[in-house]
C-alpha positions in Angstrom: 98.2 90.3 115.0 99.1 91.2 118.9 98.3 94.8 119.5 101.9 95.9 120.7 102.9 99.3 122.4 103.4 102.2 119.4 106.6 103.4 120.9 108.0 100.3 121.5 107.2 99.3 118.1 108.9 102.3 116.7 112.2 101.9 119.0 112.3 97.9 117.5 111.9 99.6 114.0 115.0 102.0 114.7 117.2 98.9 116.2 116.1 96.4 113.4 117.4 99.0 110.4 121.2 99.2 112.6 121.0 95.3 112.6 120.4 95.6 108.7 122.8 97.8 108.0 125.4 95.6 109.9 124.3 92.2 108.5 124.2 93.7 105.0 126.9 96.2 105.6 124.9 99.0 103.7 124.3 102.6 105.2 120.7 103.6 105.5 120.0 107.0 104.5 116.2 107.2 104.8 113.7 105.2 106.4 109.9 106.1 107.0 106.6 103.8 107.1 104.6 103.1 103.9 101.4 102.3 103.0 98.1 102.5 105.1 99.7 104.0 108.2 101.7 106.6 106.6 98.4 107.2 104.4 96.8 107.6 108.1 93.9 104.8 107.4 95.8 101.9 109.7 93.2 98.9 110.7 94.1 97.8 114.5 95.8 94.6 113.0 97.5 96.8 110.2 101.3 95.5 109.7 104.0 97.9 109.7 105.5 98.9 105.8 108.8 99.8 106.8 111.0 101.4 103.3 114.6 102.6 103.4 117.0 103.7 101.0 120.4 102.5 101.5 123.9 103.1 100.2 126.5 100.8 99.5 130.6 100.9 99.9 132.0 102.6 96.5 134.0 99.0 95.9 130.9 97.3 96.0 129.4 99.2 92.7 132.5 98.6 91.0 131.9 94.5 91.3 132.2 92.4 87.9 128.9 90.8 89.2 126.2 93.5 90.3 124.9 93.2 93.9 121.4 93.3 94.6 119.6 96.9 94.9 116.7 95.0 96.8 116.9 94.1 100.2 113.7 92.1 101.4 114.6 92.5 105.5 111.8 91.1 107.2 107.9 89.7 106.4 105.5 88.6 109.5 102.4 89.4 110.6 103.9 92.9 112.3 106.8 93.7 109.9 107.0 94.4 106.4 110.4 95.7 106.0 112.5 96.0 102.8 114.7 98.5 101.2 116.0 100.3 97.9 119.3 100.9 96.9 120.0 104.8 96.1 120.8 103.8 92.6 117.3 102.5 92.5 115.7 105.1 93.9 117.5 107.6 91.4 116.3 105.2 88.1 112.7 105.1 89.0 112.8 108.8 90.3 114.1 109.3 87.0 110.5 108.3 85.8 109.0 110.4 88.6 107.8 107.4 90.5 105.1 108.3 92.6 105.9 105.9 95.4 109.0 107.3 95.8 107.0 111.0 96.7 105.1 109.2 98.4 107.6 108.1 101.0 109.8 111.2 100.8 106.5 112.8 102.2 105.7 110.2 104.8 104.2 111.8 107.8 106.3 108.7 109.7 109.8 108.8 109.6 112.4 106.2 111.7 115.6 107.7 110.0 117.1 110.9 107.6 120.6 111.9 107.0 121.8 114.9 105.8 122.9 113.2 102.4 118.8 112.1 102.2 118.2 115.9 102.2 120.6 116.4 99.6 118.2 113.4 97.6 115.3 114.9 98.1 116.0 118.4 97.0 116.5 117.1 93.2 113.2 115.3 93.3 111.2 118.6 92.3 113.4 118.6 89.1 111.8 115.0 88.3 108.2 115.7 89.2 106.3 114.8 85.8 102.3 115.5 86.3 101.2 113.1 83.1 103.4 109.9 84.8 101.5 110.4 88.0 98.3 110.7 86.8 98.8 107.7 84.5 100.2 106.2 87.5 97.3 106.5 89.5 94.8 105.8 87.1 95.9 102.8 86.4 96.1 101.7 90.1 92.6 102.8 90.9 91.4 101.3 87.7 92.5 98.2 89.0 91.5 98.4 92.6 88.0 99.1 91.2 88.1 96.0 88.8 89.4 94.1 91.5 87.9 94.9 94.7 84.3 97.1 94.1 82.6 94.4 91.6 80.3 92.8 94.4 77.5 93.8 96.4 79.3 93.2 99.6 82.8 94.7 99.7 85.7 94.6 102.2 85.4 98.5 103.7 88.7 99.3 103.8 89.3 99.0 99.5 87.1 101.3 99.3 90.4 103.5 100.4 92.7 101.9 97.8 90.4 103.1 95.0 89.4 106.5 96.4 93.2 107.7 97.3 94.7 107.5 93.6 91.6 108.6 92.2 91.6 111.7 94.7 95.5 111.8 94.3 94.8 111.8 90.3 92.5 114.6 90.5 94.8 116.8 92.8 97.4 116.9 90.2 94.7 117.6 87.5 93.5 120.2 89.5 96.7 121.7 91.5 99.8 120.5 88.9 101.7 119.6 92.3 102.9 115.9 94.3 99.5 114.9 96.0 99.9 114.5 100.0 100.7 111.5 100.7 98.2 111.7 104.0 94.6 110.6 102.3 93.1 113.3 105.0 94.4 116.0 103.5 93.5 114.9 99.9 89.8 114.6 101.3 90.1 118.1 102.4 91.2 119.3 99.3 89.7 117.4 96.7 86.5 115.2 98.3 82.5 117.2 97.6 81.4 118.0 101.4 78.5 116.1 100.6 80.5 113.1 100.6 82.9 113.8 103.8 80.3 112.5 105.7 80.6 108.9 104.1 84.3 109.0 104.2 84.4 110.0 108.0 82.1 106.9 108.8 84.3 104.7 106.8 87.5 105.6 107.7 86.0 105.5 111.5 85.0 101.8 110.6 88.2 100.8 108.8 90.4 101.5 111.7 88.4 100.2 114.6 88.1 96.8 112.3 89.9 93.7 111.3 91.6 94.6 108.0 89.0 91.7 106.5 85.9 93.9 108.1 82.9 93.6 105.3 80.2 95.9 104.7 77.6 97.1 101.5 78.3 99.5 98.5 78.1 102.9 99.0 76.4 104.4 95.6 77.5 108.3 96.5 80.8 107.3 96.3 80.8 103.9 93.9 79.7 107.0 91.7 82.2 110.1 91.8 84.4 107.3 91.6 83.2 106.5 88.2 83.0 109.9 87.4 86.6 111.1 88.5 88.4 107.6 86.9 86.5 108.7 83.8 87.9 111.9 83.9 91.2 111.0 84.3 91.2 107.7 81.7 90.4 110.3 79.4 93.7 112.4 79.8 96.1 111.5 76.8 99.2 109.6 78.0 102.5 112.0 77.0 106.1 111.2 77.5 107.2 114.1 79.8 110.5 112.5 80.9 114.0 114.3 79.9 116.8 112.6 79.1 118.5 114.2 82.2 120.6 112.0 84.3 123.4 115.0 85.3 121.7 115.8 88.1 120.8 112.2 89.4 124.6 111.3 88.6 125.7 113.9 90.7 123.7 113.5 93.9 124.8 109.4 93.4 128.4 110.1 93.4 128.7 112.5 96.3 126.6 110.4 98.9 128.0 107.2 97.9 131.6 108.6 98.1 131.1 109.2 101.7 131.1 105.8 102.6 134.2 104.6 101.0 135.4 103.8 104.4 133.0 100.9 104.4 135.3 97.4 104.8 133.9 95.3 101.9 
């Protein structure tokens, strides 16, 4: 991938979500960078994970035939840029999602709104500690599984397993959303005798190729084990309520200030 200017990047980012919203005639009430850059481990040739959350006109949710609350915007070798509808957003927040945290916390953000605020405020009333952890068990089980069986792994998975187990142990430890920057959960939650290792290989992963390959490191292959085992261990409980007032609420008063919107 061409190595392109960071601002001009950004300013391309902010004029491709207008050209969504007018192609798709949605309103976009959030937008902010997913993934490895917003996580703050970015390889040189990382692409960018643009997410949004958009809004449609109130005549277009009172269709016969639903519209689609996906919108798959762009996919190249620079952008990755797709967005959920708010409806969306409120059913899997209703679940306490941990992606959707995740980008309500970005460290990057290319747009809010005032009626985004308003979003956010209710997601500390859907924050469920038992769905996250199971949540990111599961995904670091199967990072593991899938990219730590060999000898001779590509560096940068060794991040994809260490965040959700480090995000997993942060809400065993803390009972609070885990930072969606990895640096601060290796602050937090990472033994100093291991910073060391993490420093070298975050230093490698993002002065590398995303491909870059390197050996096993044993000090962390095992508190890896250690942690997941800890966490695999913690029994699986349905915490969620069956509360959608809120979540009804909040949909109703942001989507009913765009029923100006020419269908």
């Amino acid at each position: 991938m061409e190595i392109i200017d960071e601002n001009e990047i950004i300013q391309e980012i902010k004029a491709k979500l207008t050209q969504i919203e007018e192609r798709e005639n949605i309103r976009i009430i959030y937008a902010c960078e997913s993934g490895s850059r917003a996580w703050g481990f970015a390889s040189p040739d990382s692409d960018y994970d643009v997410r949004f959350i958009f809004v449609r006109p109130v005549e277009d949710y009172l269709r016969v035939k639903e519209l689609p609350d996906f919108i798959d915007a762009e996919l190249n070798e620079i952008y990755d840029i797709n967005g959920w509808d708010l409806k969306k957003f409120l059913k899997h927040l209703y679940k306490s999602n941990p992606v959707l945290f995740e980008w309500a916390n970005s460290p990057i953000v290319y747009r809010t709104t005032p009626e985004w605020d308003c979003a956010k405020a209710i997601m500390k009333d859907y924050f469920f500690q038992i769905a996250m952890i199971h949540h990111y068990r599961g995904m670091a089980k199967s990072n593991a599984k899938s990219y730590l069986s060999k000898s001779e792994v590509i560096l940068k998975k060794y991040l994809y397993v260490l965040r959700p187990v480090l995000a997993g142990v942060w809400l065993m430890r803390k009972h609070t959303v885990p930072p969606t920057e990895f640096s601060k959960l290796v602050d937090e939650i990472l033994p100093i005798e291991l910073k060391d290792s993490v420093e070298e290989l975050l230093s490698v992963k993002m002065k590398s190729k995303e491909k870059k390959k390197g050996s096993r490191i044993p000090q962390i292959d095992s508190f890896i084990e250690t942690k997941l085992n800890e966490l695999m261990a913690l029994p699986v409980i349905d915490e969620a309520q069956d509360n959608y007032e809120k979540l009804d609420k909040i949909f109703l008063e942001i989507v009913r200030q765009y029923d100006f919107f020419v269908v």
